[in-house]
Biopython code that builds the backbone (N, CA, C, O; Angstrom):
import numpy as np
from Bio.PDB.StructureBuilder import StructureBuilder

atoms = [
    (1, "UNK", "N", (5.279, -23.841, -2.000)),
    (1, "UNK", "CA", (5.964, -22.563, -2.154)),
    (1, "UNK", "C", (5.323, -21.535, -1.223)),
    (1, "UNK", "O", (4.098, -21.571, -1.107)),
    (2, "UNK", "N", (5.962, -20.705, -0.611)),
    (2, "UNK", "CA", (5.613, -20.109, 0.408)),
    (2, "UNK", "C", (5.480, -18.677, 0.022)),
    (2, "UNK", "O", (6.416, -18.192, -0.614)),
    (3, "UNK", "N", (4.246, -17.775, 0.370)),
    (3, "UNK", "CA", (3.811, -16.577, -0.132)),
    (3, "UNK", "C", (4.130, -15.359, -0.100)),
    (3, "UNK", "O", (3.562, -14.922, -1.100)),
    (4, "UNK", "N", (4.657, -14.516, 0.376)),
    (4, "UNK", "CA", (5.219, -13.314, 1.082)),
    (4, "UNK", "C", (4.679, -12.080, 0.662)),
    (4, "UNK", "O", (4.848, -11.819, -0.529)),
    (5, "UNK", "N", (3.938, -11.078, 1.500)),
    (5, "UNK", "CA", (3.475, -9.757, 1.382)),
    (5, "UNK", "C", (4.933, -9.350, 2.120)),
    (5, "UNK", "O", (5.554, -9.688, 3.128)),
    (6, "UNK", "N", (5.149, -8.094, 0.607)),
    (6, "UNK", "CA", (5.754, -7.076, 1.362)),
    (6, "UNK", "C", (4.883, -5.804, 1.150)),
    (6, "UNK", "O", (3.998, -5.530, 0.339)),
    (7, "UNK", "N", (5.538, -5.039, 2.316)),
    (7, "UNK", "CA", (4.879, -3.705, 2.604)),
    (7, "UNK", "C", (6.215, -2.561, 2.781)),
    (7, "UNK", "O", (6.860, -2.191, 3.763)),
    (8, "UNK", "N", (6.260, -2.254, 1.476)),
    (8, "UNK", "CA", (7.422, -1.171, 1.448)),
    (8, "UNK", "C", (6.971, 0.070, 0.624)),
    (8, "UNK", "O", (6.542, -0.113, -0.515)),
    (9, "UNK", "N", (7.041, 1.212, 1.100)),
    (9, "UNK", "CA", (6.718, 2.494, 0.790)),
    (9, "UNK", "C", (7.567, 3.221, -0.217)),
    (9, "UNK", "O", (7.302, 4.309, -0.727)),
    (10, "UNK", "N", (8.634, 2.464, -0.434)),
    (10, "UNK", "CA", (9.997, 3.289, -1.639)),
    (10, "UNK", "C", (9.809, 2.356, -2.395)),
    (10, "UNK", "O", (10.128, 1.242, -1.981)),
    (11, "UNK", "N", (9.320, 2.465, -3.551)),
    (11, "UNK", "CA", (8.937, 1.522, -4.981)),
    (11, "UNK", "C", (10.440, 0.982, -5.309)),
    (11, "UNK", "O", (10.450, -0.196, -5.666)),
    (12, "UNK", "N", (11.432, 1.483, -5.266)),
    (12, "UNK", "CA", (12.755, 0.902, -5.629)),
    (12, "UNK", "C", (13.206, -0.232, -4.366)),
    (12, "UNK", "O", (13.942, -1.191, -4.599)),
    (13, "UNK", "N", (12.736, 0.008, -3.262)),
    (13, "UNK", "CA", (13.282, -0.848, -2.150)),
    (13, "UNK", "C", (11.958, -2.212, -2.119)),
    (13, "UNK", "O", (12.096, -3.307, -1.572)),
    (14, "UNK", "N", (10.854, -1.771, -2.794)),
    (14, "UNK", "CA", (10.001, -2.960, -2.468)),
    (14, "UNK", "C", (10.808, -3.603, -4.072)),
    (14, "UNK", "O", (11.447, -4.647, -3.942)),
    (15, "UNK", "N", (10.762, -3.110, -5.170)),
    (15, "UNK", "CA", (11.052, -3.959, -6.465)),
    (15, "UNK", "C", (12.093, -4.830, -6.176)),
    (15, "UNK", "O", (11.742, -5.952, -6.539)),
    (16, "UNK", "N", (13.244, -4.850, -5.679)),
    (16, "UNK", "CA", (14.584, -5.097, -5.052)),
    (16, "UNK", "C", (13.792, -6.344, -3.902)),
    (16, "UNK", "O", (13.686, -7.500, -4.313)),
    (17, "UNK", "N", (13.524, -6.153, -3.162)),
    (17, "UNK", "CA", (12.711, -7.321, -2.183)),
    (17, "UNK", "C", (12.292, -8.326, -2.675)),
    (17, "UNK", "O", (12.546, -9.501, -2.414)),
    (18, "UNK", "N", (11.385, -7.705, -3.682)),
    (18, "UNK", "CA", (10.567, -8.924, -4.258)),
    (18, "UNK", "C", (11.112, -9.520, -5.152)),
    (18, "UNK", "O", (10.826, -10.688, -5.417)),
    (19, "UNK", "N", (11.826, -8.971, -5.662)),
    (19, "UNK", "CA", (12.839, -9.546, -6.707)),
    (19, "UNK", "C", (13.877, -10.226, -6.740)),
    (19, "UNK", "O", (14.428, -10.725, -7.721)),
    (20, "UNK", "N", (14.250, -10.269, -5.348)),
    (20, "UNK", "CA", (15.370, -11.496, -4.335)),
    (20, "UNK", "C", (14.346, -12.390, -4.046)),
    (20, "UNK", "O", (14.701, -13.508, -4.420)),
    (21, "UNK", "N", (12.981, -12.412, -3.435)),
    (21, "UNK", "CA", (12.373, -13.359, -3.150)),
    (21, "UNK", "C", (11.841, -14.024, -4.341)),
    (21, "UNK", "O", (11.832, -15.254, -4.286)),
    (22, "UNK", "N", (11.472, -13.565, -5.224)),
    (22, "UNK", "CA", (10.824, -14.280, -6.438)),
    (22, "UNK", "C", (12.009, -15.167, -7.419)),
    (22, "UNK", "O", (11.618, -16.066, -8.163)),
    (23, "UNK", "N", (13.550, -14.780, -7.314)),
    (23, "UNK", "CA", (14.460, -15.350, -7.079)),
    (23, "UNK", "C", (14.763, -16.293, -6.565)),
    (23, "UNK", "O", (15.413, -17.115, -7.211)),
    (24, "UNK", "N", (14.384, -16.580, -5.077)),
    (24, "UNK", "CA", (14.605, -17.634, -4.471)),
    (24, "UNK", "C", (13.487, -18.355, -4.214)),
    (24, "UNK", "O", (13.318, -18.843, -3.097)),
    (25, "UNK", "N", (12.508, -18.525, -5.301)),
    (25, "UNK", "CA", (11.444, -19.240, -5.549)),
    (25, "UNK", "C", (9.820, -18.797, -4.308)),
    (25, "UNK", "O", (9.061, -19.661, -3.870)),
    (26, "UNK", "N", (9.749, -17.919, -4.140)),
    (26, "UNK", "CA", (8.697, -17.421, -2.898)),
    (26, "UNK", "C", (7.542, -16.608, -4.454)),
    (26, "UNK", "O", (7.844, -16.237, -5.588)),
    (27, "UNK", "N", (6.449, -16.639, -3.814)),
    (27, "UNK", "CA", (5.381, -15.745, -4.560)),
    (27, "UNK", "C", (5.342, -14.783, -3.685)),
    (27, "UNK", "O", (5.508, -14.944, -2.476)),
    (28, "UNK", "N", (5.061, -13.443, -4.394)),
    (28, "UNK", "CA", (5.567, -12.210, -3.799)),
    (28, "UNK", "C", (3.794, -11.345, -3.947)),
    (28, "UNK", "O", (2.927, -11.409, -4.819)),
    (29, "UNK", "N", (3.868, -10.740, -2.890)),
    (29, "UNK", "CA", (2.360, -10.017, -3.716)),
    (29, "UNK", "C", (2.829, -8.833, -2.720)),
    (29, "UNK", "O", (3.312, -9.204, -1.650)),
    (30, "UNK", "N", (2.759, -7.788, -2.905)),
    (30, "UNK", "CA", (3.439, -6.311, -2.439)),
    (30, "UNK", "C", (2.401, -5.142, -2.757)),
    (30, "UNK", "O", (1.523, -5.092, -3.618)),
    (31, "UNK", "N", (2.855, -4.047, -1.606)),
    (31, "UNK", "CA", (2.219, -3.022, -1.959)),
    (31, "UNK", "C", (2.875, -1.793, -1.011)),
    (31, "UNK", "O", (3.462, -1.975, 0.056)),
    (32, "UNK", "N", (2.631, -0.516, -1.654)),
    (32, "UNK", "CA", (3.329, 0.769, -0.560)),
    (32, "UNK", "C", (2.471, 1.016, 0.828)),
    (32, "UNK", "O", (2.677, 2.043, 1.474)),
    (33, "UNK", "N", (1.668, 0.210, 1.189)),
    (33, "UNK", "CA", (0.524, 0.675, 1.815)),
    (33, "UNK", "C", (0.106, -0.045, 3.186)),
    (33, "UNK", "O", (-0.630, -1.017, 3.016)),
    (34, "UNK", "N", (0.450, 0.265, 4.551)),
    (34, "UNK", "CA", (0.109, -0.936, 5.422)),
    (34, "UNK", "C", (-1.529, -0.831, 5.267)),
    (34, "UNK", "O", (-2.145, -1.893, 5.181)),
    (35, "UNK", "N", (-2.057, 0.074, 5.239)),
    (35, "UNK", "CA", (-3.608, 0.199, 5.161)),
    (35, "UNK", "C", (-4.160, -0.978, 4.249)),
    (35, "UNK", "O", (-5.071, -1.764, 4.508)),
    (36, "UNK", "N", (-3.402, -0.894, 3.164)),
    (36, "UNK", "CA", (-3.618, -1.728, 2.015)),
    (36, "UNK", "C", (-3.519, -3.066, 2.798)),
    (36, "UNK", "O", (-4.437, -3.873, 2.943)),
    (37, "UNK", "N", (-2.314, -3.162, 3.258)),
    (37, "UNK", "CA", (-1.912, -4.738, 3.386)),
    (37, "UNK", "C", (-2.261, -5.389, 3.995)),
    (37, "UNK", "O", (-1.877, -6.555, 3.894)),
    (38, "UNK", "N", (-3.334, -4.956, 5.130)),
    (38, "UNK", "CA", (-4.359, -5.321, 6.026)),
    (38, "UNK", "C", (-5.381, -5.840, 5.305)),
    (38, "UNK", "O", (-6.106, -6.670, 5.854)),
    (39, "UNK", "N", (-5.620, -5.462, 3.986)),
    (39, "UNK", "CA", (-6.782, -6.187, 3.096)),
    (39, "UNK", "C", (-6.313, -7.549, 2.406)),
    (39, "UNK", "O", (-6.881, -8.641, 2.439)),
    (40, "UNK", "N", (-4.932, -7.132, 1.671)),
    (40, "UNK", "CA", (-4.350, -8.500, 1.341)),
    (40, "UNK", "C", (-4.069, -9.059, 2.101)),
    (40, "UNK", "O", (-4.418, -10.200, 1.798)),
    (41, "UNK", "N", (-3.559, -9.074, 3.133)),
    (41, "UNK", "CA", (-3.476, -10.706, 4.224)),
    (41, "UNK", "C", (-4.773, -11.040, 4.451)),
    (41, "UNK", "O", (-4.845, -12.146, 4.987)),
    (42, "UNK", "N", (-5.819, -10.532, 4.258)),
    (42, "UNK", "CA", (-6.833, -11.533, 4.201)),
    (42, "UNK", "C", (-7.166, -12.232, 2.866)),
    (42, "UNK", "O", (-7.286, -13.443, 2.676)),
    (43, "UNK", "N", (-7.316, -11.027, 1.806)),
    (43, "UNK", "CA", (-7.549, -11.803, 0.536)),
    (43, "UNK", "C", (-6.495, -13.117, -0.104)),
    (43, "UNK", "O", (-6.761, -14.104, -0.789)),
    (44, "UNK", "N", (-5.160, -12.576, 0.498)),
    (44, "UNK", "CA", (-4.089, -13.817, -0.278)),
    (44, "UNK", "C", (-3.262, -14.514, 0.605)),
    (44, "UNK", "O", (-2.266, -15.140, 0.242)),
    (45, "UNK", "N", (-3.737, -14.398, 2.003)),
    (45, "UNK", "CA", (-3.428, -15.281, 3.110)),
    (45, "UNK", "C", (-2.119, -15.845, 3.009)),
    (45, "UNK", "O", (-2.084, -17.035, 2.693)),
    (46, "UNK", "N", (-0.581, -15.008, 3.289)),
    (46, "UNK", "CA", (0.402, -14.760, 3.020)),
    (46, "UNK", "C", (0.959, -15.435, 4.091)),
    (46, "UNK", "O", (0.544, -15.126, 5.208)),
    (47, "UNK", "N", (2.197, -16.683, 3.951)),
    (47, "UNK", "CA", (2.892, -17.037, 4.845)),
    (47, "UNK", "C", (3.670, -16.580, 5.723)),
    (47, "UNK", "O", (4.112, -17.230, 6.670)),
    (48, "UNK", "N", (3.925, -15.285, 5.448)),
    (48, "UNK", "CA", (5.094, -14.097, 6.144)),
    (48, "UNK", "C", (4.850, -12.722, 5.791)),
    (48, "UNK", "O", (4.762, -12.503, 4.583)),
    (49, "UNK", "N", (4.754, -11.993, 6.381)),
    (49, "UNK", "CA", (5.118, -10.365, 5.820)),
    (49, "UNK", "C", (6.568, -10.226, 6.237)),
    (49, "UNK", "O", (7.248, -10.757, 7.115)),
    (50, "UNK", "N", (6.859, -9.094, 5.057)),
    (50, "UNK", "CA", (7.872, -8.233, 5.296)),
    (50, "UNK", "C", (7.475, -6.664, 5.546)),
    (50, "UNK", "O", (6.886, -5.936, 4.746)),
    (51, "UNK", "N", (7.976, -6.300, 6.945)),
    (51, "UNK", "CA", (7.759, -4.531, 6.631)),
    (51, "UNK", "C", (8.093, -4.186, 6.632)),
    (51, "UNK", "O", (9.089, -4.756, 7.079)),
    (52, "UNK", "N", (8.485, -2.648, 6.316)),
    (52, "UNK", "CA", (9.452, -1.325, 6.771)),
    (52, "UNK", "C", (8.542, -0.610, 8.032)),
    (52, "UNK", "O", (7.372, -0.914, 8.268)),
    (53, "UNK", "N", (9.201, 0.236, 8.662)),
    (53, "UNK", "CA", (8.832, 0.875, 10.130)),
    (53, "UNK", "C", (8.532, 1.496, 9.376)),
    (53, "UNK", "O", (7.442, 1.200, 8.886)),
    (54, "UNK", "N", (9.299, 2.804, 8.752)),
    (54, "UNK", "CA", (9.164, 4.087, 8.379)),
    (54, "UNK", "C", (8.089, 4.404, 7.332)),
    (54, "UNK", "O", (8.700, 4.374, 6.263)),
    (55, "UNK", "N", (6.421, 4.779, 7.015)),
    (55, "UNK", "CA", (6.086, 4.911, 6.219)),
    (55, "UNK", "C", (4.875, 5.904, 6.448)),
    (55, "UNK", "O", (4.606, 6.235, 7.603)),
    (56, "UNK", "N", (4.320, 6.271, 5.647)),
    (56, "UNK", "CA", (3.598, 7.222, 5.673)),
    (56, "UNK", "C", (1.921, 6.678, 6.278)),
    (56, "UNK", "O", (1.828, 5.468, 6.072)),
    (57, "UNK", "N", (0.811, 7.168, 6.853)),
    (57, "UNK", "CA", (-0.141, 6.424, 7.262)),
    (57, "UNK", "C", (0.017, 5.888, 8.548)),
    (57, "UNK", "O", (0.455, 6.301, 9.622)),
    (58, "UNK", "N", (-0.501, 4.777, 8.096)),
    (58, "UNK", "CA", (0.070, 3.369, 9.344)),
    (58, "UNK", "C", (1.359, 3.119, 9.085)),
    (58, "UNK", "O", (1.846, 2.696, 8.037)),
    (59, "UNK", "N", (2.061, 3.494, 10.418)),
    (59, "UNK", "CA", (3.527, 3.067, 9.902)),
    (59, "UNK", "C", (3.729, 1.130, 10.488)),
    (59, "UNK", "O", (2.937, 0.603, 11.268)),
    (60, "UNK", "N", (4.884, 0.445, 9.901)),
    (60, "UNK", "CA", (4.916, -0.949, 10.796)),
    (60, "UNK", "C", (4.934, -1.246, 11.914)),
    (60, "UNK", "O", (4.622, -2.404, 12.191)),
    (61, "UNK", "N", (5.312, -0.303, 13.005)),
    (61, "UNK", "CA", (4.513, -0.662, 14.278)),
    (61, "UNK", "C", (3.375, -1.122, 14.331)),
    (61, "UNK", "O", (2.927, -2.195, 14.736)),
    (62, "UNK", "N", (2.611, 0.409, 13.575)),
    (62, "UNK", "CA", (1.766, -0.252, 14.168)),
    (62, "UNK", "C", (0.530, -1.242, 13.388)),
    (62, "UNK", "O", (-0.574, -1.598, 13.800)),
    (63, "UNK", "N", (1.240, -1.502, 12.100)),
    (63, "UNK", "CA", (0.690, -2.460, 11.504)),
    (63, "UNK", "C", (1.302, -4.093, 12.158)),
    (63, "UNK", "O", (0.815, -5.088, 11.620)),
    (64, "UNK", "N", (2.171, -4.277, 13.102)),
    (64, "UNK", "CA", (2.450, -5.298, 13.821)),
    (64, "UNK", "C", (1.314, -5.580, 14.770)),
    (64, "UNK", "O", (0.647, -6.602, 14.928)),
    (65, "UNK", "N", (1.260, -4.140, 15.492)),
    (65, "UNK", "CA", (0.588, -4.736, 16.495)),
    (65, "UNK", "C", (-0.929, -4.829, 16.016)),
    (65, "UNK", "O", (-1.601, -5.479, 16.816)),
    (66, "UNK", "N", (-1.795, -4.250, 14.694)),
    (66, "UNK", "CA", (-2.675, -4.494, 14.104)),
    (66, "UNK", "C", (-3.195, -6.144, 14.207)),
    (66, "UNK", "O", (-4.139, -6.700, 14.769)),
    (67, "UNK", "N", (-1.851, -6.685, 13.200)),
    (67, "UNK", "CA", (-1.749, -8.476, 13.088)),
    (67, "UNK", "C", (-2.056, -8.787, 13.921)),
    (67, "UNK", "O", (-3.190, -9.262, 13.977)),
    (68, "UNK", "N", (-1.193, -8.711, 15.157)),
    (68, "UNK", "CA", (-1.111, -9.717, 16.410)),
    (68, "UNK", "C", (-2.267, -9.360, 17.353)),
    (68, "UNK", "O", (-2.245, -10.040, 18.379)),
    (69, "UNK", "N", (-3.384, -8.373, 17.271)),
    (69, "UNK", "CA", (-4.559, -8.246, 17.642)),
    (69, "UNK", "C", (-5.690, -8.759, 17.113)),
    (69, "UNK", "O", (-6.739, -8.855, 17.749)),
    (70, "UNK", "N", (-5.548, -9.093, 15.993)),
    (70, "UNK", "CA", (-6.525, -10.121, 15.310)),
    (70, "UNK", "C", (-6.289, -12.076, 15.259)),
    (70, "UNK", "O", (-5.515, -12.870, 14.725)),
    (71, "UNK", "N", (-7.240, -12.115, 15.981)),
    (71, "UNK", "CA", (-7.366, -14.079, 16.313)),
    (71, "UNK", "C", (-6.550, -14.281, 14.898)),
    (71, "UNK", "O", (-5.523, -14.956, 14.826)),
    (72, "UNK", "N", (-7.018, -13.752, 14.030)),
    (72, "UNK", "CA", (-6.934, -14.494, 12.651)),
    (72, "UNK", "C", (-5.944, -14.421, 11.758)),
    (72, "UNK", "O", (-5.914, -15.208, 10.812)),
    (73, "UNK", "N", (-5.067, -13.536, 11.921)),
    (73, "UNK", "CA", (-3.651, -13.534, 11.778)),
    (73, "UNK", "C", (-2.135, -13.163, 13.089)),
    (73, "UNK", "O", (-1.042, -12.628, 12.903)),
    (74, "UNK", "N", (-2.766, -13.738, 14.323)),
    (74, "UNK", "CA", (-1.871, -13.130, 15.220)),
    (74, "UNK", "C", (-0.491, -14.072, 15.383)),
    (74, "UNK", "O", (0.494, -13.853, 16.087)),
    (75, "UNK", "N", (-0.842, -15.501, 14.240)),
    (75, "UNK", "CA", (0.369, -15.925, 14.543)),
    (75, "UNK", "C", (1.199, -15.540, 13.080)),
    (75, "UNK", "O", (2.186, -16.240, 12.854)),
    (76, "UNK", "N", (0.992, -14.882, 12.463)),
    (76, "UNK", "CA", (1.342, -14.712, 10.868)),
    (76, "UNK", "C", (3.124, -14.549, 11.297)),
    (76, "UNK", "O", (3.382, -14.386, 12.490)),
    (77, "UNK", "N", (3.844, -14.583, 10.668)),
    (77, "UNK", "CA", (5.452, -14.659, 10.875)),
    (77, "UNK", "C", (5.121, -13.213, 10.047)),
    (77, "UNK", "O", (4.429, -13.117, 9.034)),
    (78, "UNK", "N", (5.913, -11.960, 10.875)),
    (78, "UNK", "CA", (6.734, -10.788, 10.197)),
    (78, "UNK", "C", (8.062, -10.511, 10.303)),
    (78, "UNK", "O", (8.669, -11.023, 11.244)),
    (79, "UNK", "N", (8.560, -9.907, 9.645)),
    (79, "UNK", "CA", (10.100, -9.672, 8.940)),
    (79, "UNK", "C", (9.956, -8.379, 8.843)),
    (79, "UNK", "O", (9.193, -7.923, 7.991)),
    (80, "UNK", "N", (10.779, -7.420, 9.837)),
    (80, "UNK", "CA", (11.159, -6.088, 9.572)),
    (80, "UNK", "C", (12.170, -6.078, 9.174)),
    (80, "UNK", "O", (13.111, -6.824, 9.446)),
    (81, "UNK", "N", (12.078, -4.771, 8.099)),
    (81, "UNK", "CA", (13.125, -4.886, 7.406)),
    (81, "UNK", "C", (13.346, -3.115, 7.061)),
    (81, "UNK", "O", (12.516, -2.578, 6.327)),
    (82, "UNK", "N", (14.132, -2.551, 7.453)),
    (82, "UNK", "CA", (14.176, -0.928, 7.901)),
    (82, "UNK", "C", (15.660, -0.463, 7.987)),
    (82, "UNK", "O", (16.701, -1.115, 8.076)),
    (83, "UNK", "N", (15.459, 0.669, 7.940)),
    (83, "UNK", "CA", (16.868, 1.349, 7.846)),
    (83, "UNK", "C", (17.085, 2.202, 9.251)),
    (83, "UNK", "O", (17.808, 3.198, 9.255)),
    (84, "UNK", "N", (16.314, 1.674, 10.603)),
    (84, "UNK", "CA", (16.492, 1.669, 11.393)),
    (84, "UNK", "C", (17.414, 0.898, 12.454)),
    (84, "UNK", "O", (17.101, -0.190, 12.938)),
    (85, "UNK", "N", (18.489, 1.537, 12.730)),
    (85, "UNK", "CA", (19.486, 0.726, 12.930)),
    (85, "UNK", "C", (20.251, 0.169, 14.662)),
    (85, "UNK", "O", (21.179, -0.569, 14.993)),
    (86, "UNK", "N", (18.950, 1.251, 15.590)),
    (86, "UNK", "CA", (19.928, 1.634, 16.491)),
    (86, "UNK", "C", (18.920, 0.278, 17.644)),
    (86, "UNK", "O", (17.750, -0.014, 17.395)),
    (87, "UNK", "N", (19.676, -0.309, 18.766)),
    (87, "UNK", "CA", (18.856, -1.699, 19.516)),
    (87, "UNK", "C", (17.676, -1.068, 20.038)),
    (87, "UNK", "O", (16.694, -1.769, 19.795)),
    (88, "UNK", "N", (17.350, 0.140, 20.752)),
    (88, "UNK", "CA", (15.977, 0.593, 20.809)),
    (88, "UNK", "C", (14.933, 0.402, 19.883)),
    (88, "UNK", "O", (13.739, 0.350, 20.180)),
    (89, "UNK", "N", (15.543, 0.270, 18.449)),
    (89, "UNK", "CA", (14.332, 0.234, 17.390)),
    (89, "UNK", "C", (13.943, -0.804, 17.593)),
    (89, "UNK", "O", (12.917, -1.037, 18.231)),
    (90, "UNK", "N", (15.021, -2.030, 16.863)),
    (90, "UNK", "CA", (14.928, -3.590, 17.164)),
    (90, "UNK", "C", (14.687, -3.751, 18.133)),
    (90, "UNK", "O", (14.444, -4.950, 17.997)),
    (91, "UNK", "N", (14.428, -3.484, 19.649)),
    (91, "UNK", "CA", (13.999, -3.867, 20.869)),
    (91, "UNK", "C", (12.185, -3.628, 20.987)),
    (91, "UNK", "O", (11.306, -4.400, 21.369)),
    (92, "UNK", "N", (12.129, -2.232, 20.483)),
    (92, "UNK", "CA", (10.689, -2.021, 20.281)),
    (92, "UNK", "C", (9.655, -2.879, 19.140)),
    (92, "UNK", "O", (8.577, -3.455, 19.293)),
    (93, "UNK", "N", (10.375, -2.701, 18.166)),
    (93, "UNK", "CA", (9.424, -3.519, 17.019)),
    (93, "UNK", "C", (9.528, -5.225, 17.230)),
    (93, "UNK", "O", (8.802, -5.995, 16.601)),
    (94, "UNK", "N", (10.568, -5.684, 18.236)),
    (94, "UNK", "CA", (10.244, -7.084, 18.811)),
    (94, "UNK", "C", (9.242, -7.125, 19.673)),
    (94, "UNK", "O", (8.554, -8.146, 19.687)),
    (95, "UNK", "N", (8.859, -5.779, 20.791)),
    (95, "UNK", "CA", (7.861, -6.090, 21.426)),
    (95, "UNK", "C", (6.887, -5.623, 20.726)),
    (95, "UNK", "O", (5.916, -5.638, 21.482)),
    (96, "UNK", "N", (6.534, -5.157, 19.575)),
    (96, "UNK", "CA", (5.505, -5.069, 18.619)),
    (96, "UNK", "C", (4.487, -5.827, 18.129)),
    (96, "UNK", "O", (3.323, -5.694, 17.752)),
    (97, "UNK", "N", (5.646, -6.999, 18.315)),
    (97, "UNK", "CA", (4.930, -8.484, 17.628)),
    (97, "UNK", "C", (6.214, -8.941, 16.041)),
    (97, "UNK", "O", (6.187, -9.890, 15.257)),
    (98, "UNK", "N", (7.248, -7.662, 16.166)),
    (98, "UNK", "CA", (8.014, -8.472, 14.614)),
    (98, "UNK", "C", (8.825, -9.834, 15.434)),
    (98, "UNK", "O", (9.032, -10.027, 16.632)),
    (99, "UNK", "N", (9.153, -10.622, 14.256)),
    (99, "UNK", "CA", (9.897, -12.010, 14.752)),
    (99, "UNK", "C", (11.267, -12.221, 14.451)),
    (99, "UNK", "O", (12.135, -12.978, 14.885)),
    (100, "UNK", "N", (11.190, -10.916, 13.174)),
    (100, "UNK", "CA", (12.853, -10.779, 12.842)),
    (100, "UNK", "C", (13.139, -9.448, 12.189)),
    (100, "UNK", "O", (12.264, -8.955, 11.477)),
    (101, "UNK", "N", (14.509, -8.704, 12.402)),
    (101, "UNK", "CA", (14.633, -7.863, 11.956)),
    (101, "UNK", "C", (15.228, -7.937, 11.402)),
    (101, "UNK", "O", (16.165, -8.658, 11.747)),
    (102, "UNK", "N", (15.304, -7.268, 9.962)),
    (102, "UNK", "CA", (16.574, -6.789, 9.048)),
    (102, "UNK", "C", (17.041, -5.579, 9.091)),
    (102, "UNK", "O", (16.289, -4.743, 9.593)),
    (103, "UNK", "N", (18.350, -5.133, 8.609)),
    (103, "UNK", "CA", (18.534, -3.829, 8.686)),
    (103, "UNK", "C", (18.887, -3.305, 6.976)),
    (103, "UNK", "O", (19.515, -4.053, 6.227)),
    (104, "UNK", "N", (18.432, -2.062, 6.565)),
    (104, "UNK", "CA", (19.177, -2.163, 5.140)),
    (104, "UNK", "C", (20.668, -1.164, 5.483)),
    (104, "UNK", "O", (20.717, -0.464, 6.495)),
    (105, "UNK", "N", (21.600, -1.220, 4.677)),
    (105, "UNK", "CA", (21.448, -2.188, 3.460)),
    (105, "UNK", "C", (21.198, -3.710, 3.886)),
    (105, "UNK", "O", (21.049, -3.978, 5.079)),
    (106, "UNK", "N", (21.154, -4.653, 2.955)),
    (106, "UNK", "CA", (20.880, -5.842, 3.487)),
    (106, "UNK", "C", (21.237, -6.391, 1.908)),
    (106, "UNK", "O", (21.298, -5.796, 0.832)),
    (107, "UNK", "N", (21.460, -7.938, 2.331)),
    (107, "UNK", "CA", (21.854, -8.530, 1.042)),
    (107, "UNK", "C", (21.221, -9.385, 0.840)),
    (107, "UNK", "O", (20.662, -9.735, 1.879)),
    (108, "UNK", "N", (20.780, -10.414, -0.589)),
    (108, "UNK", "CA", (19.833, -11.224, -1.257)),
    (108, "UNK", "C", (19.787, -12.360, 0.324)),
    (108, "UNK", "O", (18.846, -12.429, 1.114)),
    (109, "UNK", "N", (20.870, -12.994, 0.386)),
    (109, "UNK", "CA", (20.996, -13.845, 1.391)),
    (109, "UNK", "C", (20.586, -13.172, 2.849)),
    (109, "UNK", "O", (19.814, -13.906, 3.465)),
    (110, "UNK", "N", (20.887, -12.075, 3.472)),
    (110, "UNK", "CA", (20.398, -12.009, 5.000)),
    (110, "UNK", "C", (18.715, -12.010, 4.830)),
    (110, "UNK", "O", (18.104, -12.731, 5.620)),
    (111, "UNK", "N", (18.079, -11.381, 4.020)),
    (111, "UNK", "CA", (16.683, -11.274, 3.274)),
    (111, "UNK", "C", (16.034, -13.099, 3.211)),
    (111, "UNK", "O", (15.014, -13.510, 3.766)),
    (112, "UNK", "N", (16.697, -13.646, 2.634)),
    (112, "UNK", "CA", (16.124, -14.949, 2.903)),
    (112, "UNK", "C", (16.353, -15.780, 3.655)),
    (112, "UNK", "O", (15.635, -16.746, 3.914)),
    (113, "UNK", "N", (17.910, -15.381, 4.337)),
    (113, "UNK", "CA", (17.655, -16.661, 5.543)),
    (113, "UNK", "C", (16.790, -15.981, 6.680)),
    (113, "UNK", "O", (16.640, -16.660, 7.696)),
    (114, "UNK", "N", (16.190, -14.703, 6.646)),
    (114, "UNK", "CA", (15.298, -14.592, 7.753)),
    (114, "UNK", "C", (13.834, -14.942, 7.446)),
    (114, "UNK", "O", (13.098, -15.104, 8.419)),
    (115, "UNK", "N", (13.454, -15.043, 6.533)),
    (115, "UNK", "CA", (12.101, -15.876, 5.234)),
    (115, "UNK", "C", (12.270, -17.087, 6.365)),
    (115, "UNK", "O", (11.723, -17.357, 7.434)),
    (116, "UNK", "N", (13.173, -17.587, 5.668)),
    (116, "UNK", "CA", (13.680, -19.194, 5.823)),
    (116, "UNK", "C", (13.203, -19.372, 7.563)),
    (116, "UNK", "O", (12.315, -20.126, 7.960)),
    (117, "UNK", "N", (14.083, -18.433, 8.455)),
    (117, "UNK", "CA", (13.962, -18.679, 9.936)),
    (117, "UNK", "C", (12.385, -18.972, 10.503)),
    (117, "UNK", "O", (12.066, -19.889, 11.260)),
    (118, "UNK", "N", (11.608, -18.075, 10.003)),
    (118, "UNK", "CA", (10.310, -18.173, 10.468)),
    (118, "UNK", "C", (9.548, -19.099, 9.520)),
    (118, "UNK", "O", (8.939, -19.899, 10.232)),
    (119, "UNK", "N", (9.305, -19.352, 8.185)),
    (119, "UNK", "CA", (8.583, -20.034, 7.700)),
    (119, "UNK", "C", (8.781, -21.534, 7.575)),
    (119, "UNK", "O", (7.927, -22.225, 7.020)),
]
sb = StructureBuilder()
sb.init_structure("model")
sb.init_model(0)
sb.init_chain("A")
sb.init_seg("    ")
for serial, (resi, resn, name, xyz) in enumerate(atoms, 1):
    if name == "N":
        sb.init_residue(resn, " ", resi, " ")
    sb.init_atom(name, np.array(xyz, "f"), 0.0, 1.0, " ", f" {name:<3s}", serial, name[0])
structure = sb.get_structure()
């Protein structure tokens, strides 16, 4: 079974995430915080993240390019997932280091077949 950190800053949009993934059989371990989530991918060594761009702190930029600067998680699979909609965004956060984007709204299924794509 495959692990998934999400990193979503709107408590209603991460509950909703994790709650499609824990649904479709994934262990979910989440938090509002990229600062944070830099500690859990080490402590619970997560098969995929999911992020949002938009957040307060470290936003997912640049918690992408965080990952992919460390030996030790630079091949980790991420999943943006944002209400950023326009191909500049998705063009930038691909050269970030994300591997797939979502856009919200988004539905149980586009949410996991992009899980599915990378893991």
């Amino acid at each position: 079974m495959s692990k998934v950190l999400v990193i979503e800053d709107t408590v209603s949009e991460m509950e909703l995430i994790s709650n499609y993934l824990r649904d479709s059989g994934y262990t979910v371990i989440a938090t509002t915080d990229a600062k944070d989530a830099l500690g859990k991918i080490n402590q619970h060594k997560p098969n995929v993240i999911i992020t949002d761009l938009v957040m307060p702190g470290m936003n997912g930029l640049e918690l992408c390019r965080s990952i992919r600067k460390n030996p030790d998680t630079q091949n980790l699979p991420i999943v943006v997932c944002t209400s950023k909609n326009q191909d500049l965004d998705r063009m930038w956060a691909m050269k970030q280091g994300a591997d797939v984007y979502v856009t919200k709204p988004f539905s149980k299924e586009q949410l996991v077949r992009a899980i599915r794509s990378v893991v």
